[in-house]
N, C-alpha and C positions, 0 to 999 in steps of 0.2 A: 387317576385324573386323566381327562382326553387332552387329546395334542393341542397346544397353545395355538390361537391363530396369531397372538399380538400379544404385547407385554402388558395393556391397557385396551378400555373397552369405554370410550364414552359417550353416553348416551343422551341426545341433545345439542342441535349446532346453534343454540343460542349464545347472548355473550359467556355468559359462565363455564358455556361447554367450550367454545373459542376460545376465551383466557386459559383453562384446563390444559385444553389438550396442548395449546402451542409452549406453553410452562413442561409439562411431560416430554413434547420430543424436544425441546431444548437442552432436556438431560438427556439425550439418545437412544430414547424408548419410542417403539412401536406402537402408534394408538392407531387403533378403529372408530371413527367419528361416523356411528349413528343418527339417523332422524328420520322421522316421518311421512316428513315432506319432503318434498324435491328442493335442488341446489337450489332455484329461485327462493327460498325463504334464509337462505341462512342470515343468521346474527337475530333470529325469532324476533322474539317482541322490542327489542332495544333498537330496532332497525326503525319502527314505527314512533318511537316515544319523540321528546322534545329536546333528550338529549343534556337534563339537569341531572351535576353531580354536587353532591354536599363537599365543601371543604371548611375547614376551620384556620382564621386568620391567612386564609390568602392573599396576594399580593394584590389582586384584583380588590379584596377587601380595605387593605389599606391603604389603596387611592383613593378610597371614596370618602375618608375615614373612618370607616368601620373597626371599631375595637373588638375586635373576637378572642377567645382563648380556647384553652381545652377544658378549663375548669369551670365557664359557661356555656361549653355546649354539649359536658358532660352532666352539668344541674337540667338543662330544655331536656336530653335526651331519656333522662331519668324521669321527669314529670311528663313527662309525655308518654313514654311506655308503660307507665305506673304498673312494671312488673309484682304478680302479686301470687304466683302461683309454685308449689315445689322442683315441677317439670322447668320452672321457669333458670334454672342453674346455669345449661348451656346456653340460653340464649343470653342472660347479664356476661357473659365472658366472650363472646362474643360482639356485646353491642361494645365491650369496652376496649376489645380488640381493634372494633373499625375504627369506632373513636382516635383511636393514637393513629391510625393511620389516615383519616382522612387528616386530622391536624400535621401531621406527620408526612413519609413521602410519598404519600398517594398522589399528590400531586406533578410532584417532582418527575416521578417515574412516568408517569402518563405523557407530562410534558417531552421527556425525550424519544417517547415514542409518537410524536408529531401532535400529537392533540393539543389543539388551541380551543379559548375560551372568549364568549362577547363580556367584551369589560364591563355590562352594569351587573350586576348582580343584585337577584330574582329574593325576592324573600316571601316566597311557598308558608303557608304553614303560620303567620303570624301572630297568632294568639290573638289575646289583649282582655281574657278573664283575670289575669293577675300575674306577676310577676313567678309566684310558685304553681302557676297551672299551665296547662300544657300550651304549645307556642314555642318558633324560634325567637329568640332575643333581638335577633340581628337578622340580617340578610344571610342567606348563606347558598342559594342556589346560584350555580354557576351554568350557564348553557353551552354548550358545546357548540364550536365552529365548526357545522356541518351537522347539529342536530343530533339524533339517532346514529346515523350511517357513519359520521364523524367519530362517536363511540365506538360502532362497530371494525372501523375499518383499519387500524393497526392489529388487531387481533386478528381478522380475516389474512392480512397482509402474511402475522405472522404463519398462519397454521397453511395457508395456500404456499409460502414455500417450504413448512417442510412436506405436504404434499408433492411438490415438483422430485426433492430429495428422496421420497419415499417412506418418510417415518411417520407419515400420515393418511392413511387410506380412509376416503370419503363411502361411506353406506349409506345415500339417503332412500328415500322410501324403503326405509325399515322399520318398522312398527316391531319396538318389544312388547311382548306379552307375558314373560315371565323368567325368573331369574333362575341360572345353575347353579344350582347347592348340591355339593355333598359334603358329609360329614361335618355341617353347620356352616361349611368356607364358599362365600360367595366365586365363581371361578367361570361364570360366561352368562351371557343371554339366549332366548330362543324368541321366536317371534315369525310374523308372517311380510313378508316382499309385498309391496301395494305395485299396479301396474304405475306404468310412469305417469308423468304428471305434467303436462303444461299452460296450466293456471295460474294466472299472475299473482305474485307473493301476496298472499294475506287470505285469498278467493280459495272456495272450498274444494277441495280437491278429492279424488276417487279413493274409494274403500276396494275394490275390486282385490281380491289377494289371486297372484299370480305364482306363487311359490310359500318357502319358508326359508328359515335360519336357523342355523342353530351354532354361535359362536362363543369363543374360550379365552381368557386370558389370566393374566395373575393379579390383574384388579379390575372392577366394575365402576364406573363413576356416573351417576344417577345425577342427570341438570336438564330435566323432563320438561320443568315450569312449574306452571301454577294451576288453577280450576277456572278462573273466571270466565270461557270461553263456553263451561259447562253450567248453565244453568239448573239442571237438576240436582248435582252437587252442590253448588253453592245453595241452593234451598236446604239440601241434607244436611247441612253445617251452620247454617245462618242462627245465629243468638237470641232466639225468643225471651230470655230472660232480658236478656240487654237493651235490645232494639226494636223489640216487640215481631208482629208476624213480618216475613220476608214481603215486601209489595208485590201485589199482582203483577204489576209490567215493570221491567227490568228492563235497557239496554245495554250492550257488548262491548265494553271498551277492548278489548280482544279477539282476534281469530277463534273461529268454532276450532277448531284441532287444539287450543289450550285446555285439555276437556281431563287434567287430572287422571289419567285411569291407569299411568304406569305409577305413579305416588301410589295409587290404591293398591294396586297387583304389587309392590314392595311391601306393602302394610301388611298385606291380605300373607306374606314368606315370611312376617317376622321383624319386621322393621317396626320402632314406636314412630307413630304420627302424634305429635303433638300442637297444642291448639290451636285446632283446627278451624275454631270457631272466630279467631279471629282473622278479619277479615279488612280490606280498603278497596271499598266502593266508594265512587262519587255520587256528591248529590247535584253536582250542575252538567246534567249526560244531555247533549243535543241528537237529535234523531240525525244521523248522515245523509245529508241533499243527494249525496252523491256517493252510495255506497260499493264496501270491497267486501265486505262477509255479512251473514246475518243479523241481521240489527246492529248494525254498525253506529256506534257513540263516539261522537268527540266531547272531550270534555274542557270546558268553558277553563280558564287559568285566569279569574277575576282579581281586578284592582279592587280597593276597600269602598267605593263608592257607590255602587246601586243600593237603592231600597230592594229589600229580599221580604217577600209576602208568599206568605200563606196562600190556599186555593181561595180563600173569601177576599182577600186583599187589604189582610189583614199584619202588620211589619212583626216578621220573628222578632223574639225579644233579643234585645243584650245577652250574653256576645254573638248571638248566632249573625251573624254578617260577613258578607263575602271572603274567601281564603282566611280565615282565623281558625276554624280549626275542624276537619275535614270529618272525624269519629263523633265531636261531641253534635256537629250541626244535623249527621246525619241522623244519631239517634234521638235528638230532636224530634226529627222529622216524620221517621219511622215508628216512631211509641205514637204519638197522635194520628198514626196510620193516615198522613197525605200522602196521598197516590202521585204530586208533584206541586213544586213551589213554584216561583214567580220572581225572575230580576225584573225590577221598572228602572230604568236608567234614560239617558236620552243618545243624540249624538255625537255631543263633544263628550260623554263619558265612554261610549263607547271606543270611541277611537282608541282614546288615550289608554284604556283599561282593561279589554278585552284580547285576551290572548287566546290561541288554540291549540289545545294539547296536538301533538303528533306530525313528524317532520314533514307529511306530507300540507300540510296546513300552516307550513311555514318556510315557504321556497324559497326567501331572498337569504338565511340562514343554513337552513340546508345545502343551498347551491354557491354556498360563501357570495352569493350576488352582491355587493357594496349599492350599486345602482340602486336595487330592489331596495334597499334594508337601509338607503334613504327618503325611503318611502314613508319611515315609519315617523318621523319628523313630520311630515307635510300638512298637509291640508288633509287631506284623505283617508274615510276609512280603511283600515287594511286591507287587497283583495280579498283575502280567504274569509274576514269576517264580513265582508259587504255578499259574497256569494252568498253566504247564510241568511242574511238581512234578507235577499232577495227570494230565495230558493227554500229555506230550510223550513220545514214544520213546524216547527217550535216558535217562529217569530212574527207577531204583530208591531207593527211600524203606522203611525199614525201621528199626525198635525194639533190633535187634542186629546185630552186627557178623558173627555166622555168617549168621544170616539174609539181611543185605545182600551179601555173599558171595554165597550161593546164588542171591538173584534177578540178581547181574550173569552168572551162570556160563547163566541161563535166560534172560536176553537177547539172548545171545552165540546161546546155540545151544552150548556147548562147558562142558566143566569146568576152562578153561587160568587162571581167578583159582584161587590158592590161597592158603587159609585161612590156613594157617600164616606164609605170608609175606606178607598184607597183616598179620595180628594183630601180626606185629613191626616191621613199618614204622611202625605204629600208636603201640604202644606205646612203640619209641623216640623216637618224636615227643614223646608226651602226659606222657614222663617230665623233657624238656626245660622246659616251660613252670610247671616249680614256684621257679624262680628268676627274677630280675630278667634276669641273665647266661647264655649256657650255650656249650655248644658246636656248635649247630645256626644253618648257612648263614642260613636262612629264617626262622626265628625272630627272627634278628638284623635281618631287614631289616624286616619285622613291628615289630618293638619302635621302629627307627628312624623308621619311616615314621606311630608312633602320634607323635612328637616333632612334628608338622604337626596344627595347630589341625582343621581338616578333613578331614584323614584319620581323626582319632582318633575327630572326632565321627559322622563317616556314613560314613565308607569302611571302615576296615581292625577288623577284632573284637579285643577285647582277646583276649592269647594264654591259652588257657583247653585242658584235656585237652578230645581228642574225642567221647573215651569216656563223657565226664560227659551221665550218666540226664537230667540236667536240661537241658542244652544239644539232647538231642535231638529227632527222631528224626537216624538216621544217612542218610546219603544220598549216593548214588553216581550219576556222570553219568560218560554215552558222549561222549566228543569228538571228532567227526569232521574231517576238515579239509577248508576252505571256501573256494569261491575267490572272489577279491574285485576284487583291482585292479592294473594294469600299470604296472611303475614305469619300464619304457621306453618307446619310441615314437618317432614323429617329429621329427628333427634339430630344433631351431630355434636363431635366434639370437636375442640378448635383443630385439629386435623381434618377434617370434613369426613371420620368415619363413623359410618349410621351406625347409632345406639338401638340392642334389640330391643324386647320387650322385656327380655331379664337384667334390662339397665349395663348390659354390655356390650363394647362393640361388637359389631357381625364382621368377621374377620372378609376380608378383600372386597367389600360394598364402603360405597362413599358418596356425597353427595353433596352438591352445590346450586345457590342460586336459591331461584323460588319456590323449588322442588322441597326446599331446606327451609323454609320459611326466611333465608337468604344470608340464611346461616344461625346453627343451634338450632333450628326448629322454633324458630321465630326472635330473631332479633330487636325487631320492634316493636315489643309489646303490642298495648290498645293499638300507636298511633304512628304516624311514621312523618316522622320532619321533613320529607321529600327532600328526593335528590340522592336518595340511600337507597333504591331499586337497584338503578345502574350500579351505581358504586357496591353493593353489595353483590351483583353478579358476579361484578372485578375480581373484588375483595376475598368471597369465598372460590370462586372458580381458580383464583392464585391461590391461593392457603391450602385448600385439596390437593391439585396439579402436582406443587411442591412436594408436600407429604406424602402423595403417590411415588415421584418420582424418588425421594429417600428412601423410601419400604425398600422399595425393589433396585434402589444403587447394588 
């Protein structure tokens, strides 16, 4: 064996690799914290998100009161992943693993390392096909004070002082290419030095190779990501059985460097990649007014109130309506091969209902601003959503309802909305909301979901005609679909060591995060109850770290 550079070798300064490594030198091991990119990116994609983590029965819950358990959020989690596969073994021990610990002291611990949470709590994921089909029951996303960065930044905290101490040395612009094996025992990386970088986090950065590496330690910890930044790969994977052909245009909810190819080059040594095919894209992706990587998407965080039409303007059926359920609406979408759908909403649903994914789309939170984030009470559409209103591509804004028509028929390029059958989808809507009761799907869940203290007060609009002069202008958005994140990945076992292809582990290789499909090699089945991204970087990036650091006590 060549001479150790370090006790540890982790590769990836995302959250998973951040919780990893600061877990490992807490037990007084030497890690090498590899990455790609330059310091400006650390805390990867968790630095961008919105900063939702899933807990079960929080305290935050039972202010509102919310009755949560573990024994209902382990029934949503099971009909929602509707695991059905043999490969599927590590990841059911694993979803059941988070399970007790989001109910359990994921919270707790997080809280005493500074992380605070906005008390309404977010209910991502709502269902409302049926009590045994997929859907959270309750509310269960909690947002983070500070967003993204808020998540990131106890973990940064920690791993930046044991940097200062020494027990953490930073390698960014290091690009692995392939793993050191002898005699089957994973024991260093090689790869090539990118020249430096300074491009602001997320903006594509230089390929130029200026050197190489080739480093050694007594474990490897793989917390690379995901694919969604790779479009070519998520094509090579994308479920034609399922979902039918992958759509022509796609937008990025991801940096281009999320682009999978060290997942690949571990597969390609020996490592089992497990279902690969599934995946979580969005289907409400807006083109970015104001973009940071290529094809930059933000994705819409809708209240249950718009009418959701088809490219004719024609209303999806039951249950496909806004945030109920993110897998079934997209393959919906995708087997009928629409190239994009259609919210019609107006202005007072906007306000009230329209969120945006990604911390930078939501400054008075990320920048704990109280000022700002009494904004969201007022009169006024949200800045970040009124910028879009004004600026974005996706958005026709109009005074009537023929008019708004016509500007989506002149967005298209096409005359395929028709007038006549959006005005009666319309109206059979707006004819519903003159009663308490009625017989509309969506309304019903609307009504339900106002019975939640926080929903009624900042989430969901009272149900009011569309049509109403006063509520408007009318306003129609292009929804594209966005690719996000890989719910398969690399086999693990609840130790975070990668399973080979001969169903055993590869002794000194291990792996966390979405590299992992965010533990087991896809913890969440089909579909994922949001809020279990982050919390699963946490989750497995601690659970590794740990069992790293035992091996080699």
């Amino acid at each position: 064996m060549p001479k150790m550079d370090a006790d540890v070798i982790v590769v990836g300064a995302g959250l998973a690799g951040l919780v990893a490594a600061a877990e490992i030198a807490d037990a007084g091991k030497k890690v090498l914290l590899l990455d790609q990119e330059g310091e400006q990116n650390i805390g990867g994609q968790a630095f961008w998100s919105f900063g939702g983590l899933f807990f079960v029965d929080s305290p935050e819950q039972r202010r509102l009161g919310i009755k949560d358990s573990l024994e209902l959020a382990r029934r949503d989690w099971e009909t929602a992943a509707a695991f059905d596969r043999p490969e599927d073994h590590w990841p059911r021990k694993w979803a059941e693993a988070y399970l007790e610990f989001a109910a359990g002291e994921k919270r707790e611990w997080l809280h005493k390392q500074g992380m605070r949470w906005f008390p309404a709590v977010g209910w991502a994921e709502r269902g409302g096909a049926g009590a045994g089909l997929a859907g959270n029951s309750v509310p269960r996303f909690h947002v983070t004070w500070g967003t993204g960065p808020g998540v990131v930044e106890p973990f940064e905290r920690r791993v930046r002082e044991h940097v200062s101490a020494g027990r953490i040395i930073f390698k960014f612009r290091h690009r692995v290419r392939r793993l050191n094996i002898t005699d089957g025992v994973v024991h260093g990386v090689q790869g090539d030095v990118l020249e430096p970088s300074t491009v602001e986090r997320g903006e594509s950065s230089s390929r130029v190779v200026v050197g190489d590496f080739d480093l050694n330690a007594e474990a490897v910890l793989v917390t690379s990501g995901g694919i969604g930044g790779n479009h070519a790969l998520v094509r090579r994977y994308w479920p034609t059985e399922r979902l039918g052909p992958a759509p022509d245009f796609m937008i990025s909810g991801v940096p281009q460097h999320v682009d999978g190819l060290l997942q690949q080059q571990v597969t390609a040594q020996g490592a089992h990649l497990i279902n690969p095919d599934r995946m979580w894209h969005y289907t409400e992706g807006l083109r970015n007014w104001n973009p940071i990587w290529p094809m930059h998407a933000i994705r819409v965080l809708p209240g249950p109130s718009s009418l959701w039409l088809d490219p004719s303007g024609k209303r999806l059926p039951f249950p496909h309506i806004p945030g109920a359920s993110t897998y079934d609406t997209l393959q919906y979408i995708t087997t009928n091969r629409y190239p994009y759908t259609w919210f019609l909403l107006n202005r007072a649903i906007i306000k009230r209902e329209f969120a945006l994914s990604g911390s930078e789309q939501n400054l008075d939170l990320t920048n704990r601003d109280l000022r700002l984030l009494a904004g969201r009470v007022g009169k006024n559409v949200p800045p970040s959503v009124q910028a879009f209103m004004d600026h974005g591509a996706d958005f026709v804004v109009r005074d009537n309802l023929r008019d708004l028509v016509r500007g989506m028929n002149e967005l298209i390029g096409n005359d395929l909305v028709d007038y006549d059958t959006v005005e009666r989808e319309v109206k059979d809507r707006d004819l519903q909301v003159r009663n308490v009761a009625g017989k509309d799907a969506q309304l019903a869940i609307v009504r339900g979901a106002r019975q939640i203290l926080s929903e009624k007060l900042i989430r969901v609009a009272k149900p009011a005609p569309i049509l109403d002069p006063a509520d408007g202008p009318l306003i129609a958005v292009k929804l594209n679909i966005l690719t996000r994140k890989s719910l398969g990945g690399l086999e693990t076992d609840l130790q975070g060591r990668v399973m080979g292809v001969n169903g055993q582990p590869m002794p000194g290789l291990y792996a966390a995060g979405e590299v992992a499909g965010f533990g087991g090699g896809g913890y969440h089945g089909y579909r994922a109850l949001e809020g279990t991204f982050l919390g699963g970087c946490i989750f497995s990036g601690r659970s590794a770290g740990r069992a790293i650091a035992q091996q080699l006590a």
